[in-house]
TORDOZA-202578 format. One line per 3 residues: number of its first residue (from 0); their letters; for each residue x, y, z of C-alpha. Coordinates in steps of 0.5 Angstrom, whole numbers, plus 500, padded with zeros to 3 digits. Example, Ala and Ser with C-alpha at 12.3 -4.5 7.8 and 13.67 -1.06 7.14 Angstrom:
# TORDOZA-202578
0) AS) 525,491,516; 527,498,514 $
***
This chain:
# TORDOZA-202578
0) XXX) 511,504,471; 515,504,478; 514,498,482 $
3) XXX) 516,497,489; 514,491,494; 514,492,502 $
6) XXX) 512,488,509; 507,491,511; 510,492,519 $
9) XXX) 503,494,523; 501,488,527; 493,489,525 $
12) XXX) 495,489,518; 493,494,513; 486,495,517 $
15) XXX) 483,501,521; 487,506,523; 494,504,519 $
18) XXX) 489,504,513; 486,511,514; 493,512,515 $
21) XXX) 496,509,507; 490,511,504; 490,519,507 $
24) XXX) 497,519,505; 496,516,498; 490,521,498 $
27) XXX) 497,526,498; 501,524,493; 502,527,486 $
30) XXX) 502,520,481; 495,515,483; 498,509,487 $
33) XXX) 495,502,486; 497,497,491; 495,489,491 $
36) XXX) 497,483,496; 502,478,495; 501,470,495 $
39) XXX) 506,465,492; 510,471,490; 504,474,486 $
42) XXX) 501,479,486; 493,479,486; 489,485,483 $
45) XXX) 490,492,485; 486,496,489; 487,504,489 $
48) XXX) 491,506,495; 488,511,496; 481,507,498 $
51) XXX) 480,505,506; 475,500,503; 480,498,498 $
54) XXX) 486,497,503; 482,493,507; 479,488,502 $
57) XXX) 486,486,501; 486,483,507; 494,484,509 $
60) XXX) 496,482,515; 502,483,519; 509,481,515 $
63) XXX) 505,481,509; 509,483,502; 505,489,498 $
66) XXX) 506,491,492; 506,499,490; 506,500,483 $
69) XXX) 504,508,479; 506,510,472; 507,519,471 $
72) XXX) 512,523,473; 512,522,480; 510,516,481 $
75) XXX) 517,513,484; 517,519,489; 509,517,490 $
78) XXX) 511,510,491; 517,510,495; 512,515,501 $
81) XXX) 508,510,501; 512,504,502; 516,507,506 $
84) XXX) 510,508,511; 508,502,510; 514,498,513 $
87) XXX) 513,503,519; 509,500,525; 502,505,525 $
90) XX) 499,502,531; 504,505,536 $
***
């Protein structure tokens, strides 16, 4: 399994268009991503990254820590595009 946490840099969080946005992305992606919120240096039960509805749920907001996580052959590959996205602001 490959993990890797991130800020989540939009200013709305992972809500709306930036979640359309990871989950389209996450959609695309060879390895299935799973990913969860992060309190008290914990991570909290994961979502499908491919879910709107699950993105959402997690209530991160703005500078939020997320962490990605996938198993297979691409799921470094996988993990580090949405990673990547996610620490990019999506509302602009």
């Amino acid at each position: 399994m490959y993990q890797r946490r991130t800020l989540v840099a939009s200013s709305v969080g992972l809500h709306a268009r930036p979640a359309g946005l990871v989950a389209k992305t996450a959609a695309g992606q060879p390895a299935k991503v799973k990913i969860a919120k992060i309190t008290g240096g914990v991570a909290g039960d994961p979502v499908d990254a491919a879910s709107v509805l699950g993105l959402m749920t997690l209530g991160a907001a703005h500078g939020d820590e997320v962490e990605l996580s996938a198993e297979g052959d691409q799921a470094q590959t996988s993990v580090d595009a949405l990673a990547a996205l996610i620490a990019q602001d999506l509302d602009a």
